[in-house]
N, C-alpha and C positions, 0 to 999 in steps of 0.2 A: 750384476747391478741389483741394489735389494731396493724393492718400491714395495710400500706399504698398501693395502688393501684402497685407502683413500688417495692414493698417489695413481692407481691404476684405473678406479675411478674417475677420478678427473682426468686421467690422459685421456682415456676412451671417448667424455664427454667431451674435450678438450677438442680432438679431434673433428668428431662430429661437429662441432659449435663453429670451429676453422673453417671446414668444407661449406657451411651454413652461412659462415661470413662472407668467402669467398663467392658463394652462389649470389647473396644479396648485393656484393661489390657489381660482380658479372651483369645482375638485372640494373643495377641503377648503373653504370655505364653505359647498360645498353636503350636503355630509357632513354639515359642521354642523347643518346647515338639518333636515337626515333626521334625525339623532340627537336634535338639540330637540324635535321632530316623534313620534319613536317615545317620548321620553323620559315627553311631553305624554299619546300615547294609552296608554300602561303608566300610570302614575303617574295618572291624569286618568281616561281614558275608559275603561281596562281595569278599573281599580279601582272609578272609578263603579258600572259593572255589575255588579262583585263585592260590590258593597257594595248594591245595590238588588238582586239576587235574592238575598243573605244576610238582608236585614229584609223583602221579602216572605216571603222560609222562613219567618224567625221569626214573623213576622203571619199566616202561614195556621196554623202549628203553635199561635199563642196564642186564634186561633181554634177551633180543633179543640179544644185542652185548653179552653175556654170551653163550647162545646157537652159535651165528657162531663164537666165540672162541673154544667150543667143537667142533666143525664142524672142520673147518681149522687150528685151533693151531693160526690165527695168532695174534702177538704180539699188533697189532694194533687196533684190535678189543677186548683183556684184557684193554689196557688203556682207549680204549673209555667206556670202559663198568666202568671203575676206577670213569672216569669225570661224567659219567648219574650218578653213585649212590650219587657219594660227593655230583654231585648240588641236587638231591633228599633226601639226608639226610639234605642240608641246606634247602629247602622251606618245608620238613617235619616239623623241628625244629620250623621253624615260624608260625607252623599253633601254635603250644599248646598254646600260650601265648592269641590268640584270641577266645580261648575255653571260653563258662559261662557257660556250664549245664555240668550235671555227665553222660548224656549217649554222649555227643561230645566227654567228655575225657576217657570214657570206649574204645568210638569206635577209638580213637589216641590209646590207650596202648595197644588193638588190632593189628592196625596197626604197632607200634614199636615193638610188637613183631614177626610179621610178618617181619619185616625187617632185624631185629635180627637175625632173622633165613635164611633167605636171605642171607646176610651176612656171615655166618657163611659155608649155602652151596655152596656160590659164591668160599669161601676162600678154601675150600676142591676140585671144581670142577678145580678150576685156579692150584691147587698142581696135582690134577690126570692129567690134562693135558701137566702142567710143565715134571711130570713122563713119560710121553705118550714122550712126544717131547726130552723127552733127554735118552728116552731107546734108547737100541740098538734092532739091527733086531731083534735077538730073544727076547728078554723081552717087545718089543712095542706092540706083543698080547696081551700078560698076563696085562700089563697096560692098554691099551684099552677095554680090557672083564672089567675089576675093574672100570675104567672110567664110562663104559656104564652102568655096575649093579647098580654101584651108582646113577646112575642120572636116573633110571629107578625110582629106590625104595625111591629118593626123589624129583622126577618131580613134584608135586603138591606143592612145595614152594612158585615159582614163582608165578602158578596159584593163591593162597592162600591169596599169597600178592598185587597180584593184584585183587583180590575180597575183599580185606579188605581197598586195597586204593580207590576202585570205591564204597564202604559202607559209607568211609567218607566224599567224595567226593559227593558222593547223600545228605549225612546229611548236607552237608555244602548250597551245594542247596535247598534241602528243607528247612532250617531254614534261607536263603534267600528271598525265595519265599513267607517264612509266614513272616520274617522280612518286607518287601515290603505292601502285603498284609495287617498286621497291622499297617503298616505308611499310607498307603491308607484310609484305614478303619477309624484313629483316624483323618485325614486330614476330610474325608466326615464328620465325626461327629464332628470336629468342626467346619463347615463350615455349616453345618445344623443347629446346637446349635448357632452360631453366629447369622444366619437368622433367625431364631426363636426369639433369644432376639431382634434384629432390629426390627423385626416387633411388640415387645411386647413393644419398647420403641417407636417406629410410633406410636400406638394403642392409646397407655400412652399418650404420647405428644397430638392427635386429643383431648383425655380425659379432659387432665389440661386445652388445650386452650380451649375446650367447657365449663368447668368450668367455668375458669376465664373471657371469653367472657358473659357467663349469669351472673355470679356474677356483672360484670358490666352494661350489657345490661340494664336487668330488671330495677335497681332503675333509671336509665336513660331514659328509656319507661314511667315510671311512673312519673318522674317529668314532661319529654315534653309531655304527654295528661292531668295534671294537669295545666300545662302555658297555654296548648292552651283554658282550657277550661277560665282558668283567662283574656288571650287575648279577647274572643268572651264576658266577662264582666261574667260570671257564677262563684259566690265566693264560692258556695254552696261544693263544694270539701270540703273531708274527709283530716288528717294527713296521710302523706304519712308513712307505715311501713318500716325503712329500717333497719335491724340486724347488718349491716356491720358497721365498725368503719373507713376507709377509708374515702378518697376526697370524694369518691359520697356518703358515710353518712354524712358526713361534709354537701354536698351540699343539700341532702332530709332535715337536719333539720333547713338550713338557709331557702330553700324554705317552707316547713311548717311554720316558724316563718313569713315570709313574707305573705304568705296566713293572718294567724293570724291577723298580722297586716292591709292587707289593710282590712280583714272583721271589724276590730275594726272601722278603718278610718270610711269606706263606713258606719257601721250601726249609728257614733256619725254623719258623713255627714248630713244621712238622719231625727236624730233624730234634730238636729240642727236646719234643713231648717223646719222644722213642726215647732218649736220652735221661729222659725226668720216669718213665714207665721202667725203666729198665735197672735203676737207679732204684728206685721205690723196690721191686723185684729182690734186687741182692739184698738190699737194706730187709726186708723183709726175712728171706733166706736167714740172714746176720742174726736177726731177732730169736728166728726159732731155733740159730745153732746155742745163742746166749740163752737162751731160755733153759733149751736141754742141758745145758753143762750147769746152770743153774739148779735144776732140778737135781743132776746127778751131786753137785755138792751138798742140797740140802739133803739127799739120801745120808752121804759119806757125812755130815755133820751129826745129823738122827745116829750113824754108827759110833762117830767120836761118842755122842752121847750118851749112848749107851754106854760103851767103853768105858768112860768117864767114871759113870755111876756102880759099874760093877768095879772099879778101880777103888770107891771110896768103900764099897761094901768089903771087898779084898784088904781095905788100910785101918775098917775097923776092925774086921775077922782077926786081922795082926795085931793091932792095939788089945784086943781081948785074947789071945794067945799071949802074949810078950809077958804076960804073968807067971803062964806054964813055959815059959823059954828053959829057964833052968831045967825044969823036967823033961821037957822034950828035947833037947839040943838038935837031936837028929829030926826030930820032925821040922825044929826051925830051919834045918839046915835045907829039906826038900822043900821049907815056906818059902824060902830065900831063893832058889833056883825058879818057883812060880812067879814070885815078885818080880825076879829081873827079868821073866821069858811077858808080863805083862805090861812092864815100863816099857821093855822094846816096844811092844805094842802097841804102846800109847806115843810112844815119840813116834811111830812109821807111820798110824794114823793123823800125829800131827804137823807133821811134816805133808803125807799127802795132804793135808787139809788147806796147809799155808800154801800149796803150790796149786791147786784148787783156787784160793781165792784170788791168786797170783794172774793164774789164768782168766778167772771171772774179771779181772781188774784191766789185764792186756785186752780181753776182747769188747771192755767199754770203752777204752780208748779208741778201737776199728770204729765202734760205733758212734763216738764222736768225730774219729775223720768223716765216716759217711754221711752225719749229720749236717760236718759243714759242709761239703759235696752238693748235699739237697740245698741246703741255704745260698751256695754261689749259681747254682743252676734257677732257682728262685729269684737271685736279684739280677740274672742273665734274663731270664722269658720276664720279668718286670720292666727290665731297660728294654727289651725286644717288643713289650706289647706297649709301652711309652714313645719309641718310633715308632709303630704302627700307623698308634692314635696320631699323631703329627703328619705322616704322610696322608693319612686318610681325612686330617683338617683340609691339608690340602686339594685334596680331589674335591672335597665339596660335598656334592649330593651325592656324586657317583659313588665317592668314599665313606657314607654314614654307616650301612650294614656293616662296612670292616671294621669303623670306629667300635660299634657294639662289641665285633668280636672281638679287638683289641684290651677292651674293656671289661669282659670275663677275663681274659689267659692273663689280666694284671692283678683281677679278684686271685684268680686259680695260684698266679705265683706267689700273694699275700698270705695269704692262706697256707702255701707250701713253708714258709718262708716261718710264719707263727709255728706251726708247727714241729718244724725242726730246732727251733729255736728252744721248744716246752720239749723237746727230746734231749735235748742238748741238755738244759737243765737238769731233767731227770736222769743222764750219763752221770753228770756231775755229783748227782747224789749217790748215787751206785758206788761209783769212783771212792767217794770219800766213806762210804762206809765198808767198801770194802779193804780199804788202807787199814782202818781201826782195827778190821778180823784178822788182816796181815799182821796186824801189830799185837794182838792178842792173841793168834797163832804163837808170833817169833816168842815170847812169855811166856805159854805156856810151853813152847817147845823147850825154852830155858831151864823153866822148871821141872819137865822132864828128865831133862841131862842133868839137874841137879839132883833129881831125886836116884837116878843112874849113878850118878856121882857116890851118893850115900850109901848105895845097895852094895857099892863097888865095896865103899869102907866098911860095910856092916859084913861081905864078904870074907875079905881082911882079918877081922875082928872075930869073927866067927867065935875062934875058942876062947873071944872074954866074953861073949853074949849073956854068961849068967851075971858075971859083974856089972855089967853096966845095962842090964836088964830094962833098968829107971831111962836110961839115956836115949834107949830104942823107941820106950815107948814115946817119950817126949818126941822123937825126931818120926815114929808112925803117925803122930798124930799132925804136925809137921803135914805131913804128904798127904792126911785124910783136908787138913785144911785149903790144903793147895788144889790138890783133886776138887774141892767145892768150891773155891775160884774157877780153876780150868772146864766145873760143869757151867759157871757162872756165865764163862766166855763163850762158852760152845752154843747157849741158850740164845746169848745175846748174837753170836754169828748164826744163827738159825733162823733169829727174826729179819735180819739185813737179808740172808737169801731171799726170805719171803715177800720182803721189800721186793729186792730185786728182779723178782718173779713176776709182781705185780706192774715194776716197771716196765719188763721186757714185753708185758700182755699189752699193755697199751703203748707199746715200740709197735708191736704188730699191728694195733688195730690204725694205729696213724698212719702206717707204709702202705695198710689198707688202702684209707683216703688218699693220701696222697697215690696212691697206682690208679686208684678212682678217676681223681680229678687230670693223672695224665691220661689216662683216654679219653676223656671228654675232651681235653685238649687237642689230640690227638683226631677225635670227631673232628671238632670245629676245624682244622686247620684242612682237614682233607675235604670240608666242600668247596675247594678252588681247587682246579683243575690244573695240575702244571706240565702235564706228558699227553 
């Protein structure tokens, strides 16, 4: 069942507040209970007894005025004795009705018949006396002997009745006094029983909020020594355990995914920057094998050049012999074996030459696959350090220092990224001028095998050399022209080498930076800790 943080809150509360109400139900019942109780021995058993020593008063006082009526006869002392019993028979009467037990109403019928009987000797003694006071001389003995016998022989009336009104009169007090006594009693025991549960709902209450304080503490302990250990750059932390389905499970499993995530970042980071260093490395390598083969071309072009030049110096030497042809035959004839042993030599030098720039031209295309290599590895740790920054928006604070580093490694990849880019460029000039030297090669190599061609027919021709003397030198001069194109060509594939030289110097010096800026990368990436 998933309860939220404020769900588990107010159950706890909830609970406590229940046991709180239930306690307060429990006192004010039992309050009640007391107030019924006290209500019962006021009304009941206070009043009982106020009401049974009021009618014994009046019962002993209607006895008293009874006796000084026998005494004195007088009139005033029967009526008063008339008023004690009436008001004693009325607070008698009032007690029955507050009777609850069968020995209260044994000890009333007791009593009622002790009155009864009272009553009855009162009404006899008030006639003997009536008799006494209206005999005459002689019969007020004989009335007074009857008077006195009788009230000899039932003297213990009064007494009787008044031992049976001070019987009720005790009961009425005793079952006061335990009345009292048990509304004391059940007051202490609920007042003890209420302290007891307050303190069992205090106890309860310390309980839940210890509960509920660990239940939240704990996975909150555990995430902030897991941050801090992520703060100090230590990604090596475990998935945090959290059981609970609230906010702070919520928040253990977005911080675990986070952890997740930057150890992903940090370990393609670091796999990356090996990848971008190593990358840099060969390209570098790439640069100094282009360079040397560069170099050895501009050597091998310095040699066409020469060649070139001694070629033209060899096509005037001939243009100024071709005059002496006719006289020399035979010298022209070992001119003509030099000539052809030096066109071969100029066609093998330009043939290696085309295949020279041939190769200088294959290996700036390597250099542009590596180019773009860098460039995709570049917009790779760009889109890698753009997640970063986003994962580490989300962390917050915890995630600002990685936002920084995320923030360099997207400098480091723009950067990479320009600069393969002004590599690339600079391929592309190489490329193109090394097509032109291709092509001014193939040219001149044409006009080598043309000039081969002539040597062939001048060959041939040999035994008309003197006749057409005119025609040699026209077609020496022919080849001395061409020769000063093909030095023309050689000068200008000389200067694209040196181009090219200068480009591959600054290929080098960028694979530099860039191998630079991948271990810096490579730094940054290894202050988190992933093993």
């Amino acid at each position: 069942m998933k309860i939220n943080i404020m769900g588990k809150i107010l159950l706890g509360f909830g609970v406590v507040l229940l046991m709180m109400l239930g306690t307060c139900l429990y006192l004010i019942s039992g309050m009640k209970d007391i107030d019924a109780q006290y209500s019962t021995l006021i009304t009941k058993k206070a009043y009982g007894y106020a009401l049974a020593e009021a009618s014994n008063g009046d019962y002993a006082r209607a006895g008293a005025y009874l006796r000084s009526y026998i005494i004195d006869g007088n009139t005033d002392n029967a009526t008063k004795f008339k008023e004690a019993l009436t008001s004693g028979d009325e607070q008698f009467k009032r007690i029955n009705p507050l009777l609850t037990t069968d020995e209260g109403k044994r000890s009333y019928g007791d009593v009622q018949i002790k009155v009864d009987a009272f009553k009855k000797y009162s009404e006899q003694i008030i006639a003997l006396v009536e008799a006494r006071e209206s005999a005459s001389e002689d019969g007020r003995e004989a009335a007074e002997k009857q008077l006195m016998d009788y009230f000899k022989v039932n003297k213990g009336v009064i007494s009787d009745l008044n031992d049976a009104a001070d019987a009720l009169s005790d009961r009425q007090l005793k079952q006061l006094d335990q009345g009292s006594e048990q509304n004391s009693a059940d007051a202490a025991r609920t007042i003890t029983l209420a302290t007891i549960i307050a303190l069992v709902i205090i106890m309860l209450g310390f309980v839940i909020a210890f509960f509920i304080a660990r239940m939240l503490a704990n996975p909150i302990r555990l995430v902030d020594v897991e941050a801090a250990k992520i703060a100090a750059g230590d990604l090596t932390g475990k998935e945090i355990a959290v059981k609970s389905k609230d906010e702070v499970g919520n928040l253990a499993g977005s911080f675990n995914e986070m952890l997740m995530n930057l150890q992903d970042i940090t370990r393609q980071l670091q796999e990356k920057s090996q990848i971008v260093a190593s990358s840099a490395t060969e390209l570098s390598a790439s640069a100094e094998n282009v360079s040397s083969a560069v170099n050895e071309t501009s050597s091998t072009i310095a040699e066409v050049a020469s060649t070139v030049e001694q070629v033209a110096v060899n096509a005037q030497r001939i243009a100024e012999a071709s005059t002496q042809a006719a006289a020399h035959a035979n010298e022209g004839s070992e001119g003509l074996k030099s000539v052809v042993m030096q066109i071969n030599a100029i066609q093998e030098a330009a043939s290696a030459s085309g295949k020279v720039v041939s190769g200088l031209s294959e290996s700036a295309g390597k250099i542009t696959q590596i180019v773009e290599l860098i460039t995709s590895i570049a917009d790779q740790t760009n889109l890698l350090a753009l997640n970063a920054a986003i994962e580490s928006a989300r962390a917050g604070e915890h995630g600002r220092g990685f936002a920084v580093v995320a923030e360099e490694v997207r400098k480091l990849a723009e950067q990479s990224a320009g600069a393969a880019k002004e590599i690339h460029t600079l391929i592309t000039s190489i490329q193109r001028e090394s097509q032109k030297a291709v092509e001014s090669m193939e040219q001149s190599e044409a006009q080598v095998e043309t000039g081969a061609q002539v040597v062939k027919e001048v060959g041939l021709t040999i035994e008309k050399i003197i006749a057409a003397v005119q025609g040699l030198t026209g077609e020496i001069q022919s080849v001395a022209a061409a020769t000063e194109q093909m030095n023309s060509g050689v000068q200008n594939v000389a200067g694209a080498a040196e181009e090219q030289t200068a480009t591959m110097e600054e290929v080098a010096s960028t694979t530099q930076s860039l191998a630079a800026l991948a271990e810096e990368l490579d730094v940054l990436s290894k202050r988190f800790k992933l093993i």
